[in-house]
C-alpha positions as a printed Julia matrix, in Angstrom:
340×3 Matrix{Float64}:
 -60.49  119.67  47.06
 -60.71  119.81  50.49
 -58.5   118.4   53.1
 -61.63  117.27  55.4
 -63.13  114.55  52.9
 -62.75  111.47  52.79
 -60.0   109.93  50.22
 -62.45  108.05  47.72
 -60.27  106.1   44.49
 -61.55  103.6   42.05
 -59.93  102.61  38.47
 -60.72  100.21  35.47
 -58.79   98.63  33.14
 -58.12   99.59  29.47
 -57.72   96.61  28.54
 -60.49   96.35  26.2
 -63.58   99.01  25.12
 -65.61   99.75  28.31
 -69.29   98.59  28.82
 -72.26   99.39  30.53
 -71.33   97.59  33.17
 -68.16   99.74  33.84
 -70.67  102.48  33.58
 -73.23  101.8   35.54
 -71.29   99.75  38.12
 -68.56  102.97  38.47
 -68.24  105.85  36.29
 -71.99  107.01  37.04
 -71.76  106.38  40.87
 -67.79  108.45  40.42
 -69.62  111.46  39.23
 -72.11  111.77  42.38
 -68.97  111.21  44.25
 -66.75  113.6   43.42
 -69.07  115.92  44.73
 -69.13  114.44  48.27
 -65.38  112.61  48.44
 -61.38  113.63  47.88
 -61.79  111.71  44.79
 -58.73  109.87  42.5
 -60.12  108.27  39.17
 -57.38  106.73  36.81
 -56.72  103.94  34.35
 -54.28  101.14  35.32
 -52.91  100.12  32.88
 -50.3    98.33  34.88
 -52.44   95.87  35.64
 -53.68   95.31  32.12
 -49.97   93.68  31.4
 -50.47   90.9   33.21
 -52.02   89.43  30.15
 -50.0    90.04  27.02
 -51.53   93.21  25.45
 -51.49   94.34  21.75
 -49.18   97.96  22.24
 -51.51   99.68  19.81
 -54.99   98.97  21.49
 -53.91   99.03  24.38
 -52.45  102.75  24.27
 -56.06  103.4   22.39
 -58.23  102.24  25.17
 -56.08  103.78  27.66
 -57.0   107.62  25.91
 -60.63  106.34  25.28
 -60.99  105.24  28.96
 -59.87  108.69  30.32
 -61.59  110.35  27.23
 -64.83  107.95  28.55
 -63.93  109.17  32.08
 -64.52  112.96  31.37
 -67.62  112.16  28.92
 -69.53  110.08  31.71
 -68.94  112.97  33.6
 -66.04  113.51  35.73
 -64.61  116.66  36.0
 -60.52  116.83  36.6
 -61.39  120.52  38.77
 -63.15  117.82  40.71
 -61.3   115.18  41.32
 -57.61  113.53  40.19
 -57.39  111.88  36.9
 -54.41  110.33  35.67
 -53.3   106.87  34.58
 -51.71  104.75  36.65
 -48.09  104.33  34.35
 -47.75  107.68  35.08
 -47.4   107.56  38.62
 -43.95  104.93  39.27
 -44.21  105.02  43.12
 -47.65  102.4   42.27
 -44.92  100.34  41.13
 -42.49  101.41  43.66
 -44.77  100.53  46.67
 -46.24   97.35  45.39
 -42.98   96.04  45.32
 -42.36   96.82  49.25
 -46.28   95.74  49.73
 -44.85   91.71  47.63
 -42.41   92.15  50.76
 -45.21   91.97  53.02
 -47.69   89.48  51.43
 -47.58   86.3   52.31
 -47.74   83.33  48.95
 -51.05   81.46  50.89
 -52.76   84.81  50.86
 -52.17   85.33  47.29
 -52.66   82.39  46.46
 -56.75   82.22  47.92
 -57.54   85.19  45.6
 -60.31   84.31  43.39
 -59.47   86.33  40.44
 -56.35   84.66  40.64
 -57.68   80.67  40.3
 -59.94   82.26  37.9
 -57.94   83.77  35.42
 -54.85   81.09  36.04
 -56.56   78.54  34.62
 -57.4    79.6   31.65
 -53.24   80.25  31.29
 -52.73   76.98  31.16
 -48.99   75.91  32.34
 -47.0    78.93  31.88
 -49.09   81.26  34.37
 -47.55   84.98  34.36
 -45.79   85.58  37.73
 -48.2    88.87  37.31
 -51.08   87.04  38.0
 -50.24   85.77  41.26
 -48.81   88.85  42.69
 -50.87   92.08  41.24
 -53.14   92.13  44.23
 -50.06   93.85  45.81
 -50.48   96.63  42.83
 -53.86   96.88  43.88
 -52.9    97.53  47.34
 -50.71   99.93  46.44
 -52.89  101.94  44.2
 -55.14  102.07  46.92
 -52.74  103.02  49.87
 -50.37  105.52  48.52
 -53.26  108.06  48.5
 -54.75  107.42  52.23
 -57.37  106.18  50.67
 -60.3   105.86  53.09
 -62.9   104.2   51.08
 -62.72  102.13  47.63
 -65.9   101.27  45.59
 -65.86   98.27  44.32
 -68.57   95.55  43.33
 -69.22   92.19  46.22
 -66.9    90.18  43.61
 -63.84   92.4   44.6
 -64.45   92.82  48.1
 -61.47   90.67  48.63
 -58.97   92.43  46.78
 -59.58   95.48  49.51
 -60.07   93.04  52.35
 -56.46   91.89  51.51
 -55.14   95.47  51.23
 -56.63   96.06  54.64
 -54.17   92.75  56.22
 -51.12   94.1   54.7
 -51.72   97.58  55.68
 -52.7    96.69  59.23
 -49.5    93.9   59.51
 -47.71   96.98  58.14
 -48.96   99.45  60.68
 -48.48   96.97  63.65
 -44.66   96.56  62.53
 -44.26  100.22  61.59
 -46.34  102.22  63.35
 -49.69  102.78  63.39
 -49.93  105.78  61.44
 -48.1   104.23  58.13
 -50.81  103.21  56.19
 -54.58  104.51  56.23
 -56.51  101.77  56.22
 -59.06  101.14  53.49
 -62.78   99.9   53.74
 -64.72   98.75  50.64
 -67.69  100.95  49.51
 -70.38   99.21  47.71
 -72.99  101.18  45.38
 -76.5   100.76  46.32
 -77.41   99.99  42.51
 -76.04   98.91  39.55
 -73.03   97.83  41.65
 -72.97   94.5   39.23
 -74.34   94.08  36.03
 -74.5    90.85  34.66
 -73.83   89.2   30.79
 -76.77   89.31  28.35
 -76.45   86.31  27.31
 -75.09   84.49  30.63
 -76.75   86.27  33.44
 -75.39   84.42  36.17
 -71.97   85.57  35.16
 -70.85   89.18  35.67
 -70.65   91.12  32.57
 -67.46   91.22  31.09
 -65.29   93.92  28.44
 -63.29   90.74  27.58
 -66.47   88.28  27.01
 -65.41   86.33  23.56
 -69.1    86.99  22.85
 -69.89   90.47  21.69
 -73.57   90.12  22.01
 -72.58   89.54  25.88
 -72.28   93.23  26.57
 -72.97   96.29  25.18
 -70.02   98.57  25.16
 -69.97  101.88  25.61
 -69.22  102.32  22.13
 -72.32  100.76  20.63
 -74.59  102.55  18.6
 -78.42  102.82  19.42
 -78.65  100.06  16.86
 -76.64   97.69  18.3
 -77.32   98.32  21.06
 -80.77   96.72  20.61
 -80.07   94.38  18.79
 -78.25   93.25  21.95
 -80.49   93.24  24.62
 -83.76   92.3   22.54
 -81.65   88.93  22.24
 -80.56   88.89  26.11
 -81.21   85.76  27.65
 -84.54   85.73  29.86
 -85.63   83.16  31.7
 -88.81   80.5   31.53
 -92.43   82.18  32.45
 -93.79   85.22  31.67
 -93.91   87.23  34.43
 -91.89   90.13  35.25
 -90.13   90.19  38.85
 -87.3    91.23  40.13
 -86.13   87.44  41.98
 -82.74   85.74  42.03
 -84.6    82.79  39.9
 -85.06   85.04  37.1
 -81.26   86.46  36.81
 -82.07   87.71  32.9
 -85.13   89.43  34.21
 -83.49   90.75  37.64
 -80.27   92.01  35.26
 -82.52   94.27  33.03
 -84.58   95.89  35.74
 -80.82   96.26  37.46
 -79.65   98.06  34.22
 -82.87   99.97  34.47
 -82.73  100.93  38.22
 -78.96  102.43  38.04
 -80.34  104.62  35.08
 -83.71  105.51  36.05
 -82.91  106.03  39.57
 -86.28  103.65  40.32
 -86.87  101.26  43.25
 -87.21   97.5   41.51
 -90.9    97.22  42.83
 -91.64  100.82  41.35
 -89.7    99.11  38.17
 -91.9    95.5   38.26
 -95.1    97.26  39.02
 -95.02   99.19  35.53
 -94.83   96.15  33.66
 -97.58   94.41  35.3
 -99.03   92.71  32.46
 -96.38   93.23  30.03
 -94.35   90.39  28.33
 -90.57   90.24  28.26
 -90.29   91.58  24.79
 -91.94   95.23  26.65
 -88.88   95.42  29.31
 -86.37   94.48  26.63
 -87.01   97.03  23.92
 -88.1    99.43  26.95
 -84.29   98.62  28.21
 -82.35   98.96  25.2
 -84.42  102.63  24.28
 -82.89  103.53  28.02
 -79.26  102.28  27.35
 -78.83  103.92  23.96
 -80.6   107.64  25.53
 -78.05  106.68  27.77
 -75.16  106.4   26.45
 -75.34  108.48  23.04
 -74.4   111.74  25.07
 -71.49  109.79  25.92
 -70.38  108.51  22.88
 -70.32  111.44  20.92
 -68.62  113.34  23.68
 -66.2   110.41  23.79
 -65.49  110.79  19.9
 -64.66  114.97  20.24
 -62.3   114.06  22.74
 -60.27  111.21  21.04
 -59.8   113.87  18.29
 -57.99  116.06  20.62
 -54.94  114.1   21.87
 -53.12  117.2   22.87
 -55.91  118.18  25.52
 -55.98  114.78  26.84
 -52.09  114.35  27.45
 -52.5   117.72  29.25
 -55.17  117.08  31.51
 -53.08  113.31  32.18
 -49.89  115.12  32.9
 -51.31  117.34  35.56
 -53.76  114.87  37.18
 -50.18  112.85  37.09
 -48.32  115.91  38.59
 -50.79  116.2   41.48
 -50.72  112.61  42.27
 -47.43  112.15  42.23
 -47.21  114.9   44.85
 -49.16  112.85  47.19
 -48.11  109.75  46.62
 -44.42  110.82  46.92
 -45.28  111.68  50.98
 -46.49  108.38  51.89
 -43.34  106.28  49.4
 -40.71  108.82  51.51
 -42.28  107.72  54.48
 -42.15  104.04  54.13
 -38.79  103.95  53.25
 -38.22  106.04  56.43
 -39.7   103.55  58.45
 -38.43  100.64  56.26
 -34.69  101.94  57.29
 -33.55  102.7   53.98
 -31.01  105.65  53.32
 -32.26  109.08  51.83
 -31.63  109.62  48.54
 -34.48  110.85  45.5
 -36.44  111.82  49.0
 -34.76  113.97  51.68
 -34.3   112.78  54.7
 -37.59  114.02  57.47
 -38.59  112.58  60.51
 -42.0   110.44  60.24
């Protein structure tokens, strides 16, 4: 990889089996960026713990997300894979990055309100403070730019304070700081069945996404009962979000523009874009599937491929923890002492 481009890292969660929107909104965008960006692609399953997780499917979905990874795509003599457990100084630094956060700024994060309510009143303190993970997973690498969908914009935006507050206090050169880099399409698909709501791997309703494990059956079975909306007409308009969210799904596929998209079904009915849509999806994502499978039979492989991609993170990630304890003041020890 070369030293001149630009640091480019994105994750997703195992916490759950992936769906098309993790695929179209990331892994297909990751594999026409590792081509053009330093790119780091990893699982964090850090994160996943701050909701109780069953050990078992969780270590599953972890090897099927990396397995998924590689499948969609992504090539490890391309770009770093690893999973985030595997790496302690994301751990390490989010705890000096807590140091630096202030409780109001947490505290305004939407995911945060979002997810906190539905704990009821024994909230996990790992709720309120895993933004700081975040911004640690993002700044140990120099990360330059971070795709990520409009409904996480914030989650960089507050990575960017702290690393500035940071640099102002420590010197400008501590942290790189991040900027947020939306996809042009398929940057956020929605539910099937509630498409003003993003779609979600941890929707109680399975007919709400199609997962990345589906088969071509189920797969249209799915969308042919996708919510729509009133009328007949196809157009791609914010008042038809069911409509919009199909030719979306069809644009980050096809590589179309939406009026190239809207103009083909000129005179079609909805039941035309949904079957046309699900036929898409499962030529899609067979490929993937199967490839998935071959790899989840191969554990060996897999725990290879993690412990270098871990091997050559760790590397980097060590330069920029020794240097933040430089700065921080605190005594050399596991890192030697150099001058920063």
């Amino acid at each position: 990889m070369s030293a001149q481009k630009a640091v480019l890292l994105s994750a997703v969660q195992p916490s759950n089996r992936l769906t098309v929107g993790n695929y179209l909104g990331a892994l297909k965008n990751w594999v026409r960026l590792q081509n053009e960006y330093d790119c780091l692609f990893f699982a964090v399953d850090l994160h996943t713990i701050t909701l109780r997780q069953d050990p078992k499917a969780l270590r599953e979905q972890t090897y099927r997300a990396i397995a998924t990874y590689i499948a969609a795509g992504i090539d490890p003599a391309k770009a770093t894979l690893f999973i985030q457990s595997h790496v302690p100084e994301h751990a390490e630094l989010a705890w000096v990055l807590t140091c630096f956060s202030y409780m109001g700024e947490l505290n305004r994060m939407t995911q945060y309100k979002d997810k906190s309510a539905k704990e009821g009143s024994n909230i996990p303190a790992g709720l309120f403070i895993y933004p700081t993970l975040m911004a640690s997973d993002i700044l140990l690498y120099g990360t330059k730019l971070v795709p990520v969908g409009s409904d996480q914009k914030q989650h960089v935006e507050l990575t960017r304070d702290i690393a500035i507050r940071m640099n102002n206090i420590y010197g400008g050169d501590l942290f790189v700081v991040p900027e947020p880099f939306i996809p042009p399409s398929g940057a956020r698909i929605m539910s099937l069945q509630d498409p003003t709501s993003k779609m979600s791997k941890s929707d109680p309703d399975p007919n709400s996404a199609v997962y990345l494990t589906d088969t071509e059956d189920q797969i249209l079975k799915k969308v042919k009962r996708a919510v729509t909306d009133s009328g007949t007409e196809i157009t791609y308009e914010d008042t038809k979000p069911g409509v919009k969210n199909l030719l979306d799904i069809q644009a980050a596929i096809t590589g179309k523009s939406h009026p190239e998209l809207v103009s083909s079904y000129a005179g079609k009915m909805y039941g035309h874009l949904k079957v046309e849509t699900a036929q898409l999806l499962a030529q899609e994502l067979a490929p993937i599937r199967t490839k998935t499978d071959e790899l989840l039979k191969d554990l060996s492989y897999l725990d290879k491929l993690l412990q270098d991609g871990a091997e050559a993170a760790r590397s980097r990630a060590q330069v920029t923890l020794a240097r933040v304890y430089d700065r921080l003041g605190f005594v050399p020890g596991r890192y030697p002492r150099r001058s920063f």
